[in-house]
C-alpha positions in Angstrom: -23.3 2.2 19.1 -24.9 5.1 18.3 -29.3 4.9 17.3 -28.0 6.3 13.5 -24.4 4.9 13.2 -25.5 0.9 12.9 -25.6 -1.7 10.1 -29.0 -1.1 9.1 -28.6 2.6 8.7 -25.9 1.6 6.3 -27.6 -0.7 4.3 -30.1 1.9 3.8 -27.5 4.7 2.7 -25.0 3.2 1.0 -23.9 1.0 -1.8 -23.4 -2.5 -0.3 -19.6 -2.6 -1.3 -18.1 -2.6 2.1 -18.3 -5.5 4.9 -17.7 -2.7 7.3 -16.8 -4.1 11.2 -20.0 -3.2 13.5 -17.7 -0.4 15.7 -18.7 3.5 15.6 -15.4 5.0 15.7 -15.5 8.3 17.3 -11.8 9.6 18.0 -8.2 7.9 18.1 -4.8 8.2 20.0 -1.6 7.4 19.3 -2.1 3.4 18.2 -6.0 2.9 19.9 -8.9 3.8 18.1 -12.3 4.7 20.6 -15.7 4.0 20.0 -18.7 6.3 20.6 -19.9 4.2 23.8 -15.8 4.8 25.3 -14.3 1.2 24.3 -10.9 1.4 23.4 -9.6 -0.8 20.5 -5.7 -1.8 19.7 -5.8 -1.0 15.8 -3.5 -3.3 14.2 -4.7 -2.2 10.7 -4.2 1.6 10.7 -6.8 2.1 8.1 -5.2 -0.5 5.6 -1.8 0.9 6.2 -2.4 4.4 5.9 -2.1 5.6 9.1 1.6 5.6 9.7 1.9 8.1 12.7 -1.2 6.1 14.6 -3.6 9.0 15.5 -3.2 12.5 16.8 0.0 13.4 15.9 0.6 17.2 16.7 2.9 17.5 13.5 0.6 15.8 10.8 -2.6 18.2 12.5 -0.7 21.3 12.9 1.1 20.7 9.0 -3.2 20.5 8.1 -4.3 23.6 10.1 -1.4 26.2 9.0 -2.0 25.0 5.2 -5.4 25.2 5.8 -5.2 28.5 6.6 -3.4 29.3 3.8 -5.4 28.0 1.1 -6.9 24.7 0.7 -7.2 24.5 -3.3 -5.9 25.8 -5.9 -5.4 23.8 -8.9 -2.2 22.4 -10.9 -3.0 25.8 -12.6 -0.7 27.2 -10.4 2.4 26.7 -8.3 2.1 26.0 -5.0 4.6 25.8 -2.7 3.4 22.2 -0.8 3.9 20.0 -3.5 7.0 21.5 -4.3 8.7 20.6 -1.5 6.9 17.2 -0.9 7.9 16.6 -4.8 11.9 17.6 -3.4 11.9 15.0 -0.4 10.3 12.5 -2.4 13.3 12.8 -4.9 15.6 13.1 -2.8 14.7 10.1 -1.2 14.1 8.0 -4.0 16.9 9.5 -6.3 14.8 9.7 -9.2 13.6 12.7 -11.6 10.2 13.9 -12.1 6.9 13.5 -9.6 3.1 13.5 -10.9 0.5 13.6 -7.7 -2.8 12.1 -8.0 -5.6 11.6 -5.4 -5.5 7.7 -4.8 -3.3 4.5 -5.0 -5.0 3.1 -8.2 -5.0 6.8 -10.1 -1.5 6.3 -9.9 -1.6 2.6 -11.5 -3.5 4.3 -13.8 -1.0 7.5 -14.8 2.1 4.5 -15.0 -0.3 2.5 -17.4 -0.7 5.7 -19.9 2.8 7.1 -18.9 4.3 3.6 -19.4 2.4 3.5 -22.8 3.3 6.5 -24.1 7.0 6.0 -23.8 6.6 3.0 -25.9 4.8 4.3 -28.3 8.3 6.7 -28.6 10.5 3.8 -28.9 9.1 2.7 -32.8 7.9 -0.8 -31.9 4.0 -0.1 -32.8 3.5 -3.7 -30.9 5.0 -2.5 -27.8 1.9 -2.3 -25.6 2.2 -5.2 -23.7 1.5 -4.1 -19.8 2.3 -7.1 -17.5 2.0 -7.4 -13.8 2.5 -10.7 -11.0 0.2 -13.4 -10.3 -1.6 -13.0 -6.6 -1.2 -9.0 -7.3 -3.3 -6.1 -6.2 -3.0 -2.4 -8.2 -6.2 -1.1 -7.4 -10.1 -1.6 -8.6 -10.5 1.1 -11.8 -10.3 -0.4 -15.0 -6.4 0.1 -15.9 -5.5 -0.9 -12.2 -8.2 -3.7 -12.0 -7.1 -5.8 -15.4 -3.5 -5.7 -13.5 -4.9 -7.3 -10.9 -4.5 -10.9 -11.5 -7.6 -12.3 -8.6 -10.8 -13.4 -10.0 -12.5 -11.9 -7.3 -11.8 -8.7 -7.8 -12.4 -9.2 -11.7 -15.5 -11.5 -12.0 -18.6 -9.5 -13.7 -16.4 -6.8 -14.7 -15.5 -7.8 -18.7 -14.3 -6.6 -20.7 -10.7 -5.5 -19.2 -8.1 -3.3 -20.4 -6.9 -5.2 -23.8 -3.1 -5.9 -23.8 -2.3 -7.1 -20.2 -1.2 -10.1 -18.8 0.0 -11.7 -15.8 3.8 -13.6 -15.0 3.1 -16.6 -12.2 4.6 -14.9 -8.9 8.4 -16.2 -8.5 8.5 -17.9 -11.2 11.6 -17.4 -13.6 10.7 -19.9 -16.4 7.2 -18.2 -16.6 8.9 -14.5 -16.8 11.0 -15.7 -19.3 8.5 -17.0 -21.5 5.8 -13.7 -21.0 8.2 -11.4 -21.3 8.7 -9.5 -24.7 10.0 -7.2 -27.8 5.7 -6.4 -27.2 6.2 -5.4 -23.3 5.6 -2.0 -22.4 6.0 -2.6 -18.5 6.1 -5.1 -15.7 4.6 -3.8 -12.7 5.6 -5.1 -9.1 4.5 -5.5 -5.8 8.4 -6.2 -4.2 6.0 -7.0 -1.1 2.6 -8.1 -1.9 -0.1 -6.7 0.5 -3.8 -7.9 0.0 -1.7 -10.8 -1.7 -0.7 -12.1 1.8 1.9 -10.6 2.2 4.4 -12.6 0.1 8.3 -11.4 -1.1 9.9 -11.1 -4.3 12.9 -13.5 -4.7 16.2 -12.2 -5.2 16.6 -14.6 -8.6 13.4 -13.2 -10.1 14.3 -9.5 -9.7 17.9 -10.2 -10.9 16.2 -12.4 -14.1 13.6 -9.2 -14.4 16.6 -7.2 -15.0 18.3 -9.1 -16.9 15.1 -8.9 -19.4 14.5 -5.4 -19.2 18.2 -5.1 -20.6 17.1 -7.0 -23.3 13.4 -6.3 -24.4 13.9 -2.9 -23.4 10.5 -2.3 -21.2 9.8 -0.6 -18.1 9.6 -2.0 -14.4 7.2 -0.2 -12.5 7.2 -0.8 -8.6 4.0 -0.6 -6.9 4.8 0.9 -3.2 1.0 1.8 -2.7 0.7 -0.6 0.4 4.8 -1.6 1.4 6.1 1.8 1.1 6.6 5.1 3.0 8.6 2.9 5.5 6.4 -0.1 6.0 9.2 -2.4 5.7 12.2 -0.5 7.7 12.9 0.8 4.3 11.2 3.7 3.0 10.5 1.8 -0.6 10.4 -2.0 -0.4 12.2 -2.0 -3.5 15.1 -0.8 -1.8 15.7 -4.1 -0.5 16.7 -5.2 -3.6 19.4 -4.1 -5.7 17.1 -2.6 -8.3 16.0 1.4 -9.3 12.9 0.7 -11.3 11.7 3.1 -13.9 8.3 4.1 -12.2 7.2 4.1 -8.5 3.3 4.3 -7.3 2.8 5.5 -4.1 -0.1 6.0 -1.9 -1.7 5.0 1.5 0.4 7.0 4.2 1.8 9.2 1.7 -0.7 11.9 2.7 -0.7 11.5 6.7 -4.3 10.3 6.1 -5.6 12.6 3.2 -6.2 11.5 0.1 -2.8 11.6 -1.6 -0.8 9.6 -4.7 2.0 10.1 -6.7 4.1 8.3 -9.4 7.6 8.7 -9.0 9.7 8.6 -12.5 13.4 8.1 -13.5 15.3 10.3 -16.1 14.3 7.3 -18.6 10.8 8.9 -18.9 11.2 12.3 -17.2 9.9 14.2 -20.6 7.5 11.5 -22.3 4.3 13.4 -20.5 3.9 16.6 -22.4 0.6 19.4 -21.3 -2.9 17.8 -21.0 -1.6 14.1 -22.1 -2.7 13.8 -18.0 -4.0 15.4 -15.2 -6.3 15.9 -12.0 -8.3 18.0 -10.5 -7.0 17.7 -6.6 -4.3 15.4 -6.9 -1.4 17.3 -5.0 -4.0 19.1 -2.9 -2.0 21.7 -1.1 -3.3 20.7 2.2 -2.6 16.5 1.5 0.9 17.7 -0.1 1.8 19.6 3.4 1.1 16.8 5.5 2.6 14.5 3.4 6.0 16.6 4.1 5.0 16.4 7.6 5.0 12.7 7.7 8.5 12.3 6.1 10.2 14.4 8.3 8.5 12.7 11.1 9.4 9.1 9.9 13.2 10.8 9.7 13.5 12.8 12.6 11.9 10.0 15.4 13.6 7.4 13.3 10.5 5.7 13.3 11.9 3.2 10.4 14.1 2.1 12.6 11.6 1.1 15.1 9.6 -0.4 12.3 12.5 -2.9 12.4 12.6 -3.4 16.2 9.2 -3.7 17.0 8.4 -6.2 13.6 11.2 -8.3 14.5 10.0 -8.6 17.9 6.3 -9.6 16.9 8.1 -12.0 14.5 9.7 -13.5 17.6 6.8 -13.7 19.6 4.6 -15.1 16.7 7.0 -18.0 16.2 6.8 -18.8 19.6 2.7 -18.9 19.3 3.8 -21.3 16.1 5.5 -23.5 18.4 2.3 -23.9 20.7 -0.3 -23.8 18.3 -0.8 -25.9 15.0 -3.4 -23.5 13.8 -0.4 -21.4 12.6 1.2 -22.8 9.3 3.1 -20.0 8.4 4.6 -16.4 9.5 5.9 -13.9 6.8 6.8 -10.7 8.3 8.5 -7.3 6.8 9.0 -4.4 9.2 5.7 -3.6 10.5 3.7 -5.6 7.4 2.6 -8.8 9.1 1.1 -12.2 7.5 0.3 -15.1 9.0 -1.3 -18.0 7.2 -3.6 -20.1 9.4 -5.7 -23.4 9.1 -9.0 -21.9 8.3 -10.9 -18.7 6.9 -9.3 -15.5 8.3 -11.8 -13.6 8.9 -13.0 -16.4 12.0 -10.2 -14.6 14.0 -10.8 -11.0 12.8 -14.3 -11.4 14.4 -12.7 -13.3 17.7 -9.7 -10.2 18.2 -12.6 -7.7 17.7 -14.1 -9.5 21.2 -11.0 -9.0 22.5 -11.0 -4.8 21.4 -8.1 -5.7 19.1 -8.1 -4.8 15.5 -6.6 -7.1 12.4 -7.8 -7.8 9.0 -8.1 -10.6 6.5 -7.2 -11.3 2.9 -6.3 -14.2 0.6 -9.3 -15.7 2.9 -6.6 -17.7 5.2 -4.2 -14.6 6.1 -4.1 -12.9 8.9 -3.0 -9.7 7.7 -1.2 -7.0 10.3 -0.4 -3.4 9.4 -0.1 -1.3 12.5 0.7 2.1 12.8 4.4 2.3 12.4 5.5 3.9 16.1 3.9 0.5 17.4 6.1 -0.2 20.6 6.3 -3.7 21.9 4.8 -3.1 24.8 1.7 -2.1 22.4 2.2 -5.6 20.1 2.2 -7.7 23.2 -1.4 -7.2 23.8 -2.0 -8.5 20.2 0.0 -11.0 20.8 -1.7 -12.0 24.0 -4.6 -11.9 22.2 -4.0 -14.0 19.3 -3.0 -16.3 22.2 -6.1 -16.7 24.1 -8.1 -17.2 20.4 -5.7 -20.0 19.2 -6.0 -21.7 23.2 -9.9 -21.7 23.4 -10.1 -22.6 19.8 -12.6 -25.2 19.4 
C-alpha cells in the first residue's frame, strides 16, 4: 500500500465513520478492481451495488467526456437536454408520470417524505401524516430517511426522529392490518431488502397492502435505491409483483457511478409539487443525467438483465451445492445478481478470509454474507467466488 494511503493516514484525516477494507484501489476492469502494489481483486460488491457495468465501460466514460465537454453544471434554472432524456427512459420504463432528480439515495427518501406529505395534506384529513415503512428496512441515514429506518443501530444516539413514523413487522399481515390507517400518509417498501439481508416481500402482504391502500387511501412508495436498475432481472423489483406503486426512489447505479437520484411519481401526485416546495442544487447534474442514459441503454442493448438471471441462478446453484457440503451455511436467498447467504457466525469473519483470497464481499445484518456484483458477471467470473467461499468454509476451524 501506498506510504500515504494506509489506516493511520485515515484516522488522522477523516471522521471515523467508515470501517474502510485496508486495499489502495488504484484502477478497475471490467468486474476486478487493482490495487496500487498490482493485486487484482474479484469485486463482488461493485461499490454497494452501484457499479452495474463493472469498470471501464467505453459507453458510461465516453457518455461522461462528450457531456463534459459540453457543460458540466448548470442548475435546474435551466433546461438541459440530459435529464430530459434520462427523465423520458425512466418513464417510459416505469410507465409512470413525472421525475424529480436528486443527488443521493436518501435525498430521494427524503423528497417522497415531503412529496408524500404534501399530497395528504390536499386530501382534507389534517391527521393524515402518518409515514410508515417495514421492520429490518434501510432508506438512508438523514433524518427523514433515518427515522424510516427501523435498526437500532443505525438510530441509537440520534433522538429525537422525525415525529409521525412508524414501522409494520416485515411479512406480517395481521401487523399491517392493525398499523395501517385513515392517519397514513405512505408506506414505504423495500420489495427486496438490501442491507436487510436480502429478504422478499411475500406475495400475500403486497396483495393485503393493496387491498388497504384502497381503503385508507395512502400512498405506497417503493424504495428501488439498492434492488433496482436491473439488480433483480427486472429493472424495478417491484415489477415482480403485480403492483404500480405511487412513488419510486432510485439511486446507486442510476448514475453509472456519479452521484445520481430520482423519485419517480404516478399521475396520482404528478401536480402536488408546485415551484420552490423542493429542490437541489446538483441533483440531475448534466454529466450524472448523461451517463445515467448511457447505462440504460447499455443494460437494454447487451441484455445484461437477462444475464443477471443466468449468471444469479447459476451462483444459486452452485451455492446450494456448497450448502450441501458445509453446515456453516443455513440459508441462501438470491434475486438476480443480489445475493444473501445467512451463515453460523458474524459475517464479517468471511469478508476478512475472501479478502486473503483477493475476492471482494461484504457484510450486513452481522450474519449475512451479502453479494452484489457488477451485473455483466459471467459464470466463469462467479466460479472463482465460489471456489473461494469453498476453500473458507473447508479450512474453517
Amino acid at each position: 500500500m501506498s506510504s500515504t494511503l494506509n489506516k493511520e493516514t485515515e484516522q488522522n484525516l477523516f471522521f471515523h465513520n467508515y470501517a474502510r477494507l485496508p486495499l489502495a484501489i488504484s484502477h478497475g476492469s471490467g468486474v476486478w478492481l487493482y490495487d496500487q502494489d498490482g493485486n487484482r481483486y474479484l469485486d463482488m460488491i461493485a461499490g454497494i451495488g452501484v457499479n452495474a457495468l463493472g469498470y471501464g465501460d467505453e459507453r458510461l466514460i465516453d457518455a461522461i467526456c462528450e457531456q463534459s465537454k459540453n457543460i458540466i453544471h448548470a442548475s435546474n434554472l435551466f433546461l438541459l437536454e440530459p435529464q430530459f432524456r434520462l427523465a423520458s427512459r425512466l418513464l417510459d420504463i416505469s410507465g409512470l408520470s413525472k421525475v424529480f432528480f436528486s443527488n443521493s439515495g436518501t435525498e430521494a427518501v427524503e423528497a417522497a417524505i415531503k412529496l408524500s406529505r404534501k399530497w395528504a395534506s390536499t386530501t382534507g384529513s389534517p391527521d393524515k401524516k402518518e409515514v410508515l415503512s417495514l421492520s429490518n428496512c434501510f432508506h438512508g441515514r438523514t433524518y427523514g430517511a433515518m427515522s424510516l429506518t427501523a435498526k437500532a443501530k443505525y438510530l441509537e444516539g440520534f433522538d429525537p426522529l422525525l415525529p409521525g413514523t412508524g414501522s409494520i413487522e416485515f411479512n406480517n399481515v395481521a401487523d399491517l392490518d392493525n398499523k395501517v390507517s385513515d392517519n397514513t400518509a405512505a408506506v414505504f417498501v423495500e420489495f427486496i431488502q438490501g442491507e436487510g439481508g436480502i429478504h422478499r416481500v411475500s406475495e400475500p402482504f403486497v396483495e393485503r397492502l393493496k387491498e388497504l391502500q384502497k381503503k385508507h387511501d395512502f400512498l405506497i412508495v417503493a424504495d428501488e435505491i439498492q434492488a433496482g436498475c436491473g439488480r433483480t432481472g427486472r429493472f424495478f423489483s417491484y415489477q415482480h409483483f403485480d403492483i404500480t406503486p405511487d412513488l419510486v426512489c432510485a439511486a446507486k447505479p442510476l448514475g453509472g457511478g456519479l452521484p445520481l437520484g430520482a423519485v419517480i411519481g404516478s399521475a396520482r401526485v404528478e401536480d402536488v409539487f408546485s415551484a420552490g416546495n423542493h429542490g437541489t442544487t446538483f441533483g440531475g447534474n448534466p454529466v450524472a443525467c448523461a451517463a445515467g442514459h448511457a447505462l440504460i441503454e447499455a443494460l437494454y442493448s447487451d441484455r445484461i438483465m437477462e444475464n443477471v438471471e443466468a449468471t444469479g441462478a447459476w451462483m444459486k446453484s452452485a451455492l446450494e451445492e456448497l450448502a450441501e457440503r458445509h453446515k456453516q451455511i443455513l440459508e441462501i436467498r438470491q434475486y438476480g445478481l443480489m445475493i444473501g447467504i445467512t451463515v453460523h457466525r458474524e459475517a464479517a469473519y468471511y469478508v476478512q478470509e475472501a479478502l486473503k483470497r483477493n475476492v471482494l464481499v461484504n457484510a450486513t445484518s452481522q450474519d449475512v454474507i451479502r453479494m452484489l456484483p457488477p451485473l455483466t458477471l459471467s459464470t466463469e467470473e462467479a466460479s472463482q467466488c465460489i471456489d473461494c467461499l469453498d476453500e473458507i468454509f473447508s479450512n474453517e476451524q
